[in-house]
C-alpha angles and dihedrals in degrees: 000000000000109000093181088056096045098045090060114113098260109242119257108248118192137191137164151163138205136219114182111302090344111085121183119206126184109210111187098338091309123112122226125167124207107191096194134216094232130030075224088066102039085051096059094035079064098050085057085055089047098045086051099039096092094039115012104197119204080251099056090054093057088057103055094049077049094058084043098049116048092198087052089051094051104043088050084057094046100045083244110141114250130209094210091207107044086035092224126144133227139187108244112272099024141082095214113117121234122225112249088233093053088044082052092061094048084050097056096041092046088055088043100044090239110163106254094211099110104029089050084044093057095047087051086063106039085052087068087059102113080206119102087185091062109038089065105045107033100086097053081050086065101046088059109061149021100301128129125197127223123226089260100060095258117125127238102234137167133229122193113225142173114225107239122215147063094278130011116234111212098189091077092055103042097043075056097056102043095039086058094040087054108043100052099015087045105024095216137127105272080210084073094071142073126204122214144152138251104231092198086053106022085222121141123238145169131224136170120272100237093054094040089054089056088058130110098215108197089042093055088040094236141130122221106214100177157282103318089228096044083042095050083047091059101035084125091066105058088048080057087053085058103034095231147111136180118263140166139296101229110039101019089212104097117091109218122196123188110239086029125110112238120199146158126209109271095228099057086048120096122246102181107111088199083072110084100181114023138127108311133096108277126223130146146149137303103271089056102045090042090060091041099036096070125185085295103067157065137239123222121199109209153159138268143177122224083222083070103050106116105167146019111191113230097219088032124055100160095076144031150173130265136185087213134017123175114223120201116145140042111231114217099248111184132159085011104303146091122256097208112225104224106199126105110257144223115271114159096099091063093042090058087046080052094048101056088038086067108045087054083059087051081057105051094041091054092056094052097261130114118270101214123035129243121261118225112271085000120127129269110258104251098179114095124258088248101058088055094049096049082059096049097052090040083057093045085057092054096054099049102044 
């Protein structure tokens, strides 16, 4: 017997046939059938059997699993990585599966031309989710309904919320909205302008310093409140004025400040997504805030990370649980429903809380432990350590380049 001879990599061999809009090929003496949707495509899937029939590559190979498996034949356009016999699809680098839905959307932006930023974000971040559930899930959750996503992968959210207190202070609200309008819609310095109100009217409005220090105040009937970036430092202060803070609908206990990160400890959250209301911290779409908010209440936009999401509802999909959310505007929310405000926000504050939040999971990883706890009736994390670290410090990467 020649070892040398036996050892060798046996060569591909392909053959194939077509009837009509079904095409069998036999890759490797294996079957497999493609019953196409045009006679147009079943022609040119044959070609491809016909071109590799006399000397079947390693690459041709790849792209005929691609024509039979949709998934295959997107993530080679997309640069995305392919097992040719699950059909799954991976982001280079990484053994996490992608959705098909969310491989859908790369597809389409890939053949737009559409940039991937936010969209591959998204995906880094969901990958962290120790949820198989969700991960899943979540970004059908998202097409459907009124979400936007930042160029960072978190999702624009609402939360409907009561002021409470004895008196509402608008100033804090307002100086939140227009610091963050102005630093990333305008990119200026908020440290330009000035806020101040109209004293005919009582409206709040913003002008540059260096107009506002040419005014004559009392002739123009205005007063001048302060710089808008020393102002959003100090939001906390004017809720204290008023004795007063935003809190929830349903308990009424939780104080709630725009600009501070708000959480709940993964493991006394519920990850059942047959659960519609359980323990978690509830945000959702506009459809569903605006239902829950009533003429009472206030509506939050806010932040979250796809590495929080806890829960989707089944009967429910406008809405779900996290174990964090980062507020930081108030929405206009009049005759019962949301102007949404369309401008791209202001997100480095929750990157930096990211950020740390990362490198703690660094740490625990590193000592053997999850980084990330187990929600209650949620699934064990099957994945290694080492495949959740690789996309943590990938993501870290990303932050700090």
């Amino acid at each position: 017997m020649n070892i040398n001879q036996n050892s060798k990599k046996m060569k591909n061999s392909v053959q194939g046939n077509q009837f009509g809009k079904t095409v069998n090929v036999f890759i490797n003496g294996k079957l497999r059938k493609k019953v196409c949707d045009t006679l147009e495509t079943a022609e040119e899937f044959f070609r491809l059997i016909l071109s590799a029939k006399d000397d079947p590559t390693d690459e041709d190979i790849r792209m005929l699993f691609a024509f039979l498996n949709e998934k295959t034949r997107t993530a080679m356009m997309c640069g995305l990585e392919t097992d040719p016999d699950t059909g799954e699809v991976y982001l280079a680098g990484f053994n996490t599966p992608v959705p098909m839905t969310l491989v859908e959307v790369i597809k389409d932006y890939h053949e737009k031309g559409y940039p991937m930023e936010a969209i591959l974000n998204f995906w880094k971040l969901l990958m962290l989710n120790p949820d198989t559930e969700v991960r899943n899930s979540l970004f059908d959750f998202i097409k459907t309904h009124d979400f936007v996503l930042t160029g960072n992968g978190y999702m624009v959210v609402y939360k409907a919320v009561y002021w409470a207190g004895e008196t509402f202070n608008p100033i804090a609200e307002y100086v939140s909205n227009m610091y963050l309008h102005v630093k990333k819609d305008w990119s200026c310095s908020p440290k330009k302008y000035m806020v101040y109100r109209d004293l005919a009217s009582g409206d709040l409005n913003i002008t540059k310093t260096k107009t506002a220090n040419k005014w004559d105040c009392a002739k123009k009937n205005v007063e001048l409140l302060g710089n808008l970036n020393k102002m959003y430092s100090n939001l906390d202060e004017y809720n204290e004025i008023s004795g007063g803070h935003y809190t929830d609908m349903h308990t009424r206990t939780m104080v709630i400040h725009l600009g501070q990160l708000v959480s709940q400890e993964r493991n006394l959250c519920d990850a059942d997504p047959r659960n519609s209301c359980s323990n978690g911290l509830h945000v959702g779409a506009t459809n569903y805030v605006e239902r829950f908010a009533g003429s009472a209440g206030k509506i939050l936009v806010c932040y979250v990370n796809p590495a929080h999401v806890v829960a989707v509802p089944n009967h429910d999909h406008s809405k779900m649980r996290v174990s964090e959310y980062f507020p930081f505007a108030v929405a206009n929310f009049e005759n019962g429903k949301i102007d949404i405000i369309e401008q791209s926000y202001f997100e480095s504050d929750y990157a930096d809380i990211e950020a740390e939040q990362l490198e703690d999971m660094v740490e625990k990883i590193q000592a053997e432990e999850t980084p990330i706890e187990r929600s209650i009736n949620a699934d064990e994390e099957v994945r290694p350590l080492s495949e959740l670290q690789k996309v943590i410090e990938n993501r870290l990467v990303d932050l700090n380049g």
